[in-house]
NUTIPA-833479 format. One record per residue (C-alpha): residue number from 0; residue in three letters; y, x, z. Coordinates in nm, 4 decimals, padded with zeros to 6 digits. Example, Ala and Ser with C-alpha at 12.3 -4.5 7.8 and 13.67 -1.06 7.14 Angstrom:
NUDREN,num,residuo,yy,xx,zz
NUDREN,0,ALA,-00.4500,01.2300,00.7800
NUDREN,1,SER,-00.1060,01.3670,00.7140
//
This chain:
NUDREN,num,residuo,yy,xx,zz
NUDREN,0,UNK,06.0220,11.4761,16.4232
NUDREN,1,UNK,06.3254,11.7494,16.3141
NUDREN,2,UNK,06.2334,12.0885,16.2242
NUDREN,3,UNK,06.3091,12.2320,16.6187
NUDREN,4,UNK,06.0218,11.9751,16.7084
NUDREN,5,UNK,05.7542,12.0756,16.4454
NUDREN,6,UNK,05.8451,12.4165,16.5398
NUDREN,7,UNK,05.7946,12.3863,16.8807
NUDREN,8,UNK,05.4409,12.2075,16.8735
NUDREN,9,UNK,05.3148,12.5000,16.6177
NUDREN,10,UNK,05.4303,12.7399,16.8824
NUDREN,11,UNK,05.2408,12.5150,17.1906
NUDREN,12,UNK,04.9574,12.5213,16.8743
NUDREN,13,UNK,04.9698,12.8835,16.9124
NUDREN,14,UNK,04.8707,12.8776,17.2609
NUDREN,15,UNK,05.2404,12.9310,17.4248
NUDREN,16,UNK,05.3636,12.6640,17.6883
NUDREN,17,UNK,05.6504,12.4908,17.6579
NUDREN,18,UNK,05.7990,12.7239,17.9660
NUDREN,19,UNK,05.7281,13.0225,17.7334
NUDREN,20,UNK,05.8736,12.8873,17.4886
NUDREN,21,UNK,06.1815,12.7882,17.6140
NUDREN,22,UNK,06.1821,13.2035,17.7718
NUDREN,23,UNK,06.1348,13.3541,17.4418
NUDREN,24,UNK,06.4166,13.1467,17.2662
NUDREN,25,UNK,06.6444,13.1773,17.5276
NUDREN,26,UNK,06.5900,13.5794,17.4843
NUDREN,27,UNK,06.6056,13.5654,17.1186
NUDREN,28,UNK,06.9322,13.3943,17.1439
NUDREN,29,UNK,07.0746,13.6282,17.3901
NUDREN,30,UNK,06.9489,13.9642,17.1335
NUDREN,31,UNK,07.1605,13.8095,16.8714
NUDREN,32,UNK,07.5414,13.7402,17.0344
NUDREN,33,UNK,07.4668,13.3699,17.0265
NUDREN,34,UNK,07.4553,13.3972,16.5990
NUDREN,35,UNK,07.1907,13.1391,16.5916
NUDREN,36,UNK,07.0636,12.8143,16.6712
NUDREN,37,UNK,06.7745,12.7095,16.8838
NUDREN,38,UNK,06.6073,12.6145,16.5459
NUDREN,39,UNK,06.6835,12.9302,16.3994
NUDREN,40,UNK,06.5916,13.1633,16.7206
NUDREN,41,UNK,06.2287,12.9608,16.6804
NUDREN,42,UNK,06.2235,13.0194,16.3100
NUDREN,43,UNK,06.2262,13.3899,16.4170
NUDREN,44,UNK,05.9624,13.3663,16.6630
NUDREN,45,UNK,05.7505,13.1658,16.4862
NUDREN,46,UNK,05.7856,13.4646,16.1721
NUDREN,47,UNK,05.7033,13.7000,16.4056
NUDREN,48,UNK,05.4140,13.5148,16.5024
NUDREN,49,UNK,05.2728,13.4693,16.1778
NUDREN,50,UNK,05.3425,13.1187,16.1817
NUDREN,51,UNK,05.5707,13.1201,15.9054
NUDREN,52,UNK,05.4983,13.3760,15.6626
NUDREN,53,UNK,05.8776,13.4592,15.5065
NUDREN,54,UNK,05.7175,13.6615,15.2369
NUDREN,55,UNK,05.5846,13.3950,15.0480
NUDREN,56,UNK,05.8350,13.1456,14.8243
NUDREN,57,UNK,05.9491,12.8727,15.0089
NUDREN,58,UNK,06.1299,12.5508,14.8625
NUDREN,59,UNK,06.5028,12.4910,14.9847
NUDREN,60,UNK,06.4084,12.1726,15.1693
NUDREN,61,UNK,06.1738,12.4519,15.3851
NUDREN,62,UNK,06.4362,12.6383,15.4421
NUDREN,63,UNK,06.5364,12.6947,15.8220
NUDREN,64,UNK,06.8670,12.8430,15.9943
NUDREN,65,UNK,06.7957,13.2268,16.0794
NUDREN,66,UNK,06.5709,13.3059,15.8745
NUDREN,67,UNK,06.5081,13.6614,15.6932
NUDREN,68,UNK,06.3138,13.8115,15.3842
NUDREN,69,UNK,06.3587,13.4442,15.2223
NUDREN,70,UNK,06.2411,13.4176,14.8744
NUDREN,71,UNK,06.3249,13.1465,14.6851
NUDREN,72,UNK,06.4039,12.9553,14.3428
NUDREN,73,UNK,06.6237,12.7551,14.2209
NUDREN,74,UNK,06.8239,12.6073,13.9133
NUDREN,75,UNK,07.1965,12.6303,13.9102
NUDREN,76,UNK,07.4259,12.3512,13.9302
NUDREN,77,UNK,07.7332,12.4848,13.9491
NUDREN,78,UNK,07.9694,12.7640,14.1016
NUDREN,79,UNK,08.3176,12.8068,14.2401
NUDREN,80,UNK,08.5675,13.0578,14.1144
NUDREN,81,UNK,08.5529,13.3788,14.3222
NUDREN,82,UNK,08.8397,13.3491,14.5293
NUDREN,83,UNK,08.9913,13.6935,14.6930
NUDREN,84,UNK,09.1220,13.7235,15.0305
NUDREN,85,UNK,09.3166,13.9914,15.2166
NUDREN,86,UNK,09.0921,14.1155,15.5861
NUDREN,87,UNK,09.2520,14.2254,15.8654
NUDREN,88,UNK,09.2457,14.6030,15.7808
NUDREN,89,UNK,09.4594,14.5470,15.4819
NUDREN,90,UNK,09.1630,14.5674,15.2716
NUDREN,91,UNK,09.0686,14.2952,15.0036
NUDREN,92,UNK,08.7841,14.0717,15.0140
NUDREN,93,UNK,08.6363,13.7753,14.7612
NUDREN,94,UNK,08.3932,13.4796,14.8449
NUDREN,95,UNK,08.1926,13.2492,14.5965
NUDREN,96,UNK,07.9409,13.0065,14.6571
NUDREN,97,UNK,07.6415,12.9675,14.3876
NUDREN,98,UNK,07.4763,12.5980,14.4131
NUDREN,99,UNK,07.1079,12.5975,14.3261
NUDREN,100,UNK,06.8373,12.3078,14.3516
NUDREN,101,UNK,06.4999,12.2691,14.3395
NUDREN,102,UNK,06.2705,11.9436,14.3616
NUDREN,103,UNK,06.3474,11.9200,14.7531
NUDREN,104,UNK,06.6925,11.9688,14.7534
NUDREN,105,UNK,06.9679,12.1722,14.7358
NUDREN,106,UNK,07.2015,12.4558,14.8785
NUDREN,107,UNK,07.4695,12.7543,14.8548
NUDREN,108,UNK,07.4171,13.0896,14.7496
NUDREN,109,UNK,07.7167,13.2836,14.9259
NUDREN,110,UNK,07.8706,13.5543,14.7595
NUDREN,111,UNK,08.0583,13.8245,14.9059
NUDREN,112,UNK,08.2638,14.1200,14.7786
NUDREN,113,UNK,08.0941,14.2954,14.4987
NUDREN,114,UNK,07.8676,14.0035,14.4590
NUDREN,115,UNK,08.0663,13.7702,14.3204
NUDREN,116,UNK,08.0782,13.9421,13.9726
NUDREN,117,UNK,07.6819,13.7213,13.9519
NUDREN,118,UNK,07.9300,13.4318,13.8467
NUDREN,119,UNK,07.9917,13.5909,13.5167
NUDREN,120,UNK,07.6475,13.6443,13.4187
NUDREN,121,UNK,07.5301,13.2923,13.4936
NUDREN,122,UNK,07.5766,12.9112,13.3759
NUDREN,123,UNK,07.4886,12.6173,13.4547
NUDREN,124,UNK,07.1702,12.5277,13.4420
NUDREN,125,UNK,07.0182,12.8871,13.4847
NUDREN,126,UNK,06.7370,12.9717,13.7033
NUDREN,127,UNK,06.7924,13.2407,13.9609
NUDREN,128,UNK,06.5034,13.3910,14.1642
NUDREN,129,UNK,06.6148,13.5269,14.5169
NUDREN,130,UNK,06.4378,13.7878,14.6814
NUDREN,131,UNK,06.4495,13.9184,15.0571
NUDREN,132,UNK,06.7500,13.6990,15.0997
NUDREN,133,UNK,06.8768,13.5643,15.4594
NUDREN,134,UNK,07.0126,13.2346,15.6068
NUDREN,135,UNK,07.2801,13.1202,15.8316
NUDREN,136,UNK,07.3980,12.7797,15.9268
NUDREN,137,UNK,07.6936,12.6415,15.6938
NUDREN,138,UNK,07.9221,12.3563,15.7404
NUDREN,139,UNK,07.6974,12.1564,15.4357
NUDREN,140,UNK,07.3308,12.2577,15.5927
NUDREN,141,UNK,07.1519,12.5744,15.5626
NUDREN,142,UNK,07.2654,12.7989,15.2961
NUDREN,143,UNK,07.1636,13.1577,15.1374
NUDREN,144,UNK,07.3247,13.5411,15.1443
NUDREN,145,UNK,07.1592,13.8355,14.9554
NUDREN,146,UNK,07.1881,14.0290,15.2391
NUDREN,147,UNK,06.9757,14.3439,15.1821
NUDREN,148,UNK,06.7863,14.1238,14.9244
NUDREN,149,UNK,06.8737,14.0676,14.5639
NUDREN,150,UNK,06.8996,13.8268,14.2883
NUDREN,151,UNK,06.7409,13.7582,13.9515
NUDREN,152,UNK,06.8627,13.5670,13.6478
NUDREN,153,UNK,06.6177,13.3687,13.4885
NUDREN,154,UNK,06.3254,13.5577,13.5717
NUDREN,155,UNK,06.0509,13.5517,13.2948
NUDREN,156,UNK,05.6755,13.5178,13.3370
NUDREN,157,UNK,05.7168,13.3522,13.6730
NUDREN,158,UNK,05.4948,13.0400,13.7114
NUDREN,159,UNK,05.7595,12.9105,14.0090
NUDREN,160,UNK,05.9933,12.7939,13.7249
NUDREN,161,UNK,05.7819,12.5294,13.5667
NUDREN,162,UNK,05.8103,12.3682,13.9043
NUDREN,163,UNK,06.1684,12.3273,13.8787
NUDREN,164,UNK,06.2925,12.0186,13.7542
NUDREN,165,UNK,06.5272,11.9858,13.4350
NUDREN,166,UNK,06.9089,11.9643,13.5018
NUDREN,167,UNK,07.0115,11.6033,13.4780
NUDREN,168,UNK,06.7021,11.5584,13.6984
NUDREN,169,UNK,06.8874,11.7417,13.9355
NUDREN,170,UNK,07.1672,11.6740,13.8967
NUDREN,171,UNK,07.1077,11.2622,13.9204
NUDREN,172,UNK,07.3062,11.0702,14.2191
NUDREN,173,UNK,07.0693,10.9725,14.5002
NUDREN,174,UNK,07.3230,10.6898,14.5857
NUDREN,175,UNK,07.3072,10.3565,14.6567
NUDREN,176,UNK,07.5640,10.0772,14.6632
NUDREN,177,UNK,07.6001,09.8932,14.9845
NUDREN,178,UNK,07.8783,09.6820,15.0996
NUDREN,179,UNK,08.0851,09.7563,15.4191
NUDREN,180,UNK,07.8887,09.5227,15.6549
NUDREN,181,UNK,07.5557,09.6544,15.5611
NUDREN,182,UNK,07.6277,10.0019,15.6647
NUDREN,183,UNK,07.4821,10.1490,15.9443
NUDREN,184,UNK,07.4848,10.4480,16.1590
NUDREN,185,UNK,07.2577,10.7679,16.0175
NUDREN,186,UNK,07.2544,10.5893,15.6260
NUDREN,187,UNK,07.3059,10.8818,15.3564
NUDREN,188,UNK,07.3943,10.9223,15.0198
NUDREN,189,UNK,07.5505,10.5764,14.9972
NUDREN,190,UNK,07.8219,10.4328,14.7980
NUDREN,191,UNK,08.0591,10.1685,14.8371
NUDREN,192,UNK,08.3839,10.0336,14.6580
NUDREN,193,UNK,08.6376,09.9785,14.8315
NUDREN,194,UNK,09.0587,09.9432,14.9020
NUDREN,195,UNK,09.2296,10.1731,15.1034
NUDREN,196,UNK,09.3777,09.9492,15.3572
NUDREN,197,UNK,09.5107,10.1895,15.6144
NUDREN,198,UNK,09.6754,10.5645,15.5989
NUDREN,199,UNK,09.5576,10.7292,15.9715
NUDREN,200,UNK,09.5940,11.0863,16.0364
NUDREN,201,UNK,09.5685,11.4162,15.8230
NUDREN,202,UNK,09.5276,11.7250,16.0370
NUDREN,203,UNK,09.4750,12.0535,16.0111
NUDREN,204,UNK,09.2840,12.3747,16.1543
NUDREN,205,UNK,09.2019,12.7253,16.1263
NUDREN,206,UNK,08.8132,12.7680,16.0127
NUDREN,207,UNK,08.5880,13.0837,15.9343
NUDREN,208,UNK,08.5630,13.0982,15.5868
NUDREN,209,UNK,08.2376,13.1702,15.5851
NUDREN,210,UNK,08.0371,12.8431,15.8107
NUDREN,211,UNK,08.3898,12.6238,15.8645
NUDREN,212,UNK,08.3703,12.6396,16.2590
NUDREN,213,UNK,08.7317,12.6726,16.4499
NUDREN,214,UNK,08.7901,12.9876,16.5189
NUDREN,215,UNK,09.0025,13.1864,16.7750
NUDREN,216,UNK,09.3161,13.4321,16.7991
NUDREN,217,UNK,09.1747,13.6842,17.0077
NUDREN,218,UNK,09.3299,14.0483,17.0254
NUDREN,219,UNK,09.5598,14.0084,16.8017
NUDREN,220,UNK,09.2881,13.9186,16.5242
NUDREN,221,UNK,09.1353,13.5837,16.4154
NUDREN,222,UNK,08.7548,13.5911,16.5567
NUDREN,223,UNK,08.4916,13.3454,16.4935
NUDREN,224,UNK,08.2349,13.2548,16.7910
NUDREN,225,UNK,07.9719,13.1113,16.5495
NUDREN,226,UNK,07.9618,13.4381,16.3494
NUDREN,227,UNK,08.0086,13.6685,16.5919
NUDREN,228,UNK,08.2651,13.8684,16.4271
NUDREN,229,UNK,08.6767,13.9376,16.2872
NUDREN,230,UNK,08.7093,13.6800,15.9784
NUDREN,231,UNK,09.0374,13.6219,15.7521
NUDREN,232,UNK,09.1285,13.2705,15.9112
NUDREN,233,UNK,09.0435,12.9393,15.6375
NUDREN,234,UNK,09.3445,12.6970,15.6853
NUDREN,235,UNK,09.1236,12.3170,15.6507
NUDREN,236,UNK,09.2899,11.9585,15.5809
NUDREN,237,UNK,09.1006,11.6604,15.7314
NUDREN,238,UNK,09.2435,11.3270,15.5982
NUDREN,239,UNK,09.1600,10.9903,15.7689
NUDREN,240,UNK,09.1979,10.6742,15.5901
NUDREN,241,UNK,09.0559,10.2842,15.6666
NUDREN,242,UNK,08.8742,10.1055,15.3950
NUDREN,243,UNK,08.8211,09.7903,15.3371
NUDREN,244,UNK,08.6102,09.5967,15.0891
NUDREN,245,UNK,08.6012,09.1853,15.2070
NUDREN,246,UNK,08.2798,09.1934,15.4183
NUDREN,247,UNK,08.4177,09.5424,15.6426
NUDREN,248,UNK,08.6504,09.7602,15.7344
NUDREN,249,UNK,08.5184,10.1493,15.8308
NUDREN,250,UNK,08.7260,10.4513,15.9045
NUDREN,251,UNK,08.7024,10.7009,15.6484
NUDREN,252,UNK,08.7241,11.0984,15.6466
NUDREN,253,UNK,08.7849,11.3517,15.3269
NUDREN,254,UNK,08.7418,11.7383,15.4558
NUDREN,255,UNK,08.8884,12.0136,15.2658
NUDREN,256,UNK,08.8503,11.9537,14.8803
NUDREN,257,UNK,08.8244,11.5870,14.8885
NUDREN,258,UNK,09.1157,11.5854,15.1340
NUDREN,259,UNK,09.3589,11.7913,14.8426
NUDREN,260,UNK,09.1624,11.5328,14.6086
NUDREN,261,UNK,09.3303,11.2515,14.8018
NUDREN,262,UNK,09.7083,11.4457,14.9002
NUDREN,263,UNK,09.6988,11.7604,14.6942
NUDREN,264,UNK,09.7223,12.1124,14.8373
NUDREN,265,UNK,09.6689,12.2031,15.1974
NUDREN,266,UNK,09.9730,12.4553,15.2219
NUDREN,267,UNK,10.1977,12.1861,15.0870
NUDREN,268,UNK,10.0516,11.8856,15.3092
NUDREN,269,UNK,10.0564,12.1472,15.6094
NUDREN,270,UNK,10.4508,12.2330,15.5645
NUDREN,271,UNK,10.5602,11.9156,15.5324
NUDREN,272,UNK,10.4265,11.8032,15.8373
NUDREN,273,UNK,10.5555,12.1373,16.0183
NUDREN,274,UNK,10.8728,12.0428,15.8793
NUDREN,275,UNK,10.8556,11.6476,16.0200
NUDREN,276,UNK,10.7499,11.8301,16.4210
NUDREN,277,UNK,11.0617,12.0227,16.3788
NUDREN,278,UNK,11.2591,11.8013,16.3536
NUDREN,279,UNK,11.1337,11.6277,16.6836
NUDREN,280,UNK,10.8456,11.4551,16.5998
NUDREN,281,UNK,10.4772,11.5213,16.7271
NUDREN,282,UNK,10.1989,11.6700,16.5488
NUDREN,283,UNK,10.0276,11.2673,16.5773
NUDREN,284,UNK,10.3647,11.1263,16.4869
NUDREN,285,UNK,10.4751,11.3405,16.2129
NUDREN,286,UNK,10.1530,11.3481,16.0294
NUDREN,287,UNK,10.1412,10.9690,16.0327
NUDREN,288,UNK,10.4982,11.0119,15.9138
NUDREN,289,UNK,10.3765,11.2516,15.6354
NUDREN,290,UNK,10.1306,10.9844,15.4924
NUDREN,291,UNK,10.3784,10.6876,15.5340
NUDREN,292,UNK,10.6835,10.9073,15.3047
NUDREN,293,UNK,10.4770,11.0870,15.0738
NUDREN,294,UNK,10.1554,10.8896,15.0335
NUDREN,295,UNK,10.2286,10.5252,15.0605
NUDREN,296,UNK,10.1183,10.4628,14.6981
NUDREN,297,UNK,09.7755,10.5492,14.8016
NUDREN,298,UNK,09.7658,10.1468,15.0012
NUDREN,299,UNK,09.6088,09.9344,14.7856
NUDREN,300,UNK,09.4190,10.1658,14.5309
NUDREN,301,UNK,09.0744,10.0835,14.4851
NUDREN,302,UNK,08.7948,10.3600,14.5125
NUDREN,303,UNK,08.4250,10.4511,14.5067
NUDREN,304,UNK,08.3017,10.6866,14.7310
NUDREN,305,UNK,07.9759,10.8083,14.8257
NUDREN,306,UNK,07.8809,10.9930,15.1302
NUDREN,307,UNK,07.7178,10.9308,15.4930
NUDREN,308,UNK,07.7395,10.7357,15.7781
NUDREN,309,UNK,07.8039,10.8437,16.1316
NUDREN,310,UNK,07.9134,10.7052,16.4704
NUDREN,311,UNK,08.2051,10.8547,16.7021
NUDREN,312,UNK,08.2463,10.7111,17.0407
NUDREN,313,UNK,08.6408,10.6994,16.9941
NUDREN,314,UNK,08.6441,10.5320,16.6400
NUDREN,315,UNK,08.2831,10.3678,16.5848
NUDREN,316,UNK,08.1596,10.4079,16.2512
NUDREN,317,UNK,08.3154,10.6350,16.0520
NUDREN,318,UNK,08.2301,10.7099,15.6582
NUDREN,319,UNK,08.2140,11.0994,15.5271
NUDREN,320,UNK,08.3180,11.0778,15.1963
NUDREN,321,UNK,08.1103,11.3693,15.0221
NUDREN,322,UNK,08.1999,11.2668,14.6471
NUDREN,323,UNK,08.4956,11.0337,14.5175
NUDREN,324,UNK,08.5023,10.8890,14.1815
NUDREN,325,UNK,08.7381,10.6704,13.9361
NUDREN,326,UNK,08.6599,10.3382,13.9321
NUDREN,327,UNK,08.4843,10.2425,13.5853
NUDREN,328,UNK,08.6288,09.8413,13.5447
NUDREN,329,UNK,08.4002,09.8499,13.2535
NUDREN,330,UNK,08.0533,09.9825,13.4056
NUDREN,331,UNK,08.1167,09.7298,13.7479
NUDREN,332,UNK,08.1294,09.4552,13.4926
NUDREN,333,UNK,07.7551,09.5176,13.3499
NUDREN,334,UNK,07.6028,09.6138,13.7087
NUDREN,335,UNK,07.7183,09.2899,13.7982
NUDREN,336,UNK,07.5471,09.1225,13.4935
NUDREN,337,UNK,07.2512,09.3032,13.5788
NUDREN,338,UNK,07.2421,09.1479,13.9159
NUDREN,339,UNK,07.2757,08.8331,13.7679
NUDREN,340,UNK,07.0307,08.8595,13.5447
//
């Protein structure tokens, strides 16, 4: 049962039929420009229900789209570099994202503006106690803004922290090795080794930089329907690539970083191919002819990535790679001894 379901049956718990239900998400959606999700619009009713009591410290695997005065802790793992952008009004912006963890998992603290200056008073390993905070969807799960709220580093005399695990705890991979033929749709956190045996696509598209949905050129600005508002436009690389380790062959895709992990830079990727359409080519035809001129080398190299598992009606199983590491000749040597006893 997903979080939408529980929610639902604590609501029919509370006395409220499914048809009322269904009427007071549908109006809590409409109040809010379509910002939420279904799960998010019941997280809201069920707060205002006294369901779910938002004033009390929740864990991050608790925590729901939509919600408001969230209070939680968490360790740090690690951050990204502030990185300014210029708005529409000519005025300048910054964005950094704060990763913390606790026992049931783990999520971003987005910074905005003034905000970001938090990065220089933390490191890794730090505990940081949010207070009144909100969430919002994000392209990686649910993640955390201040909002109204604020933050505190390394609170003292709070008993929460001696429920948060160490940092190599945390910071331990939850993968496992499979082979190509074992995977199946819905597996997570899994790694494989494998070749890359075929160069697809790479493509491109404006996102929000905020959640990573497509957004729109409407008057004469860059809008995105998921947040509801005017964003500076993200530009996003999506690489495609088939692997292949003698019992399979899956279809592989590296988004954003792990994309410029694979090619390099998006800008440079992005005017190359420009460059190839032209000179006559399509956008399908000259990004294959991108790959095939500038990244031919990459046939034949021999990777381990780890990631999930999903299915796509057009291309079957395809493989999100989430993290991508050197092979170690030297460490593969001993697992297999291991296995063999």
């Amino acid at each position: 049962m997903d979080k939408k379901e529980v929610l639902w049956e604590q609501l029919k718990k509370k006395g409220l039929s499914d048809h009322e239900i269904q009427a007071k998400m549908e109006q809590k959606l409409q109040e809010v420009g379509g910002l939420l999700t279904d799960e998010g619009a019941l997280t809201i009713i069920a707060s205002e229900l006294g369901i779910i009591k938002e004033q009390d410290y929740l864990r991050i695997g608790d925590l729901l789209d939509g919600m408001t005065n969230v209070n939680i802790v968490g360790r740090v793992l690690g951050y990204t570099e502030p990185r300014e952008f210029q708005r529409n009004d000519g005025s300048k912006g910054a964005v950094s994202n704060i990763i913390i963890a606790d026992k049931t998992g783990k999520t971003a603290l987005t910074l905005w503006d003034h905000e970001v200056r938090l990065t220089e008073q933390i490191e890794r390993g730090d505990i940081l106690k949010i207070v009144d905070g909100i969430t919002r969807e994000g392209r990686r799960g649910v993640q955390i803004q201040i909002g109204r709220g604020k933050v505190i580093v390394n609170p003292e005399d709070d008993p929460r922290i001696e429920e948060i695990p160490p940092l190599f705890k945390l910071t331990e991979r939850p993968t496992e090795r499979k082979e190509i033929a074992e995977l199946e749709e819905g597996n997570r956190f899994c790694e494989i080794r494998a070749t890359i045996a075929k160069l697809y696509t790479v493509k491109f598209y404006d996102a929000c930089p905020e959640c990573y949905k497509r957004v729109i050129f409407k008057n004469n600005v860059f809008f995105c329907p998921n947040c509801n508002k005017k964003v500076e436009k993200k530009r996003v690389m999506i690489f495609e690539a088939g692997l292949d380790d003698c019992t399979g062959f899956i279809r592989a895709s590296f988004f954003e970083r792990k994309a410029e992990e694979m090619l390099g830079t998006t800008s440079e990727a992005y005017y190359k191919v420009k460059d190839l359409m032209s000179k006559g080519h399509d956008a399908r035809s000259a990004q294959r002819q991108y790959l095939n001129e500038v990244h031919q080398t990459l046939l034949g190299q021999e990777i381990v990535v780890s990631g999930d598992v999903t299915y796509n009606e057009y291309t079957g199983l395809t493989f999100t790679v989430r993290d991508i590491r050197e092979l170690d000749i030297p460490q593969e040597c001993y697992s297999i001894l291991e296995e063999l006893g």
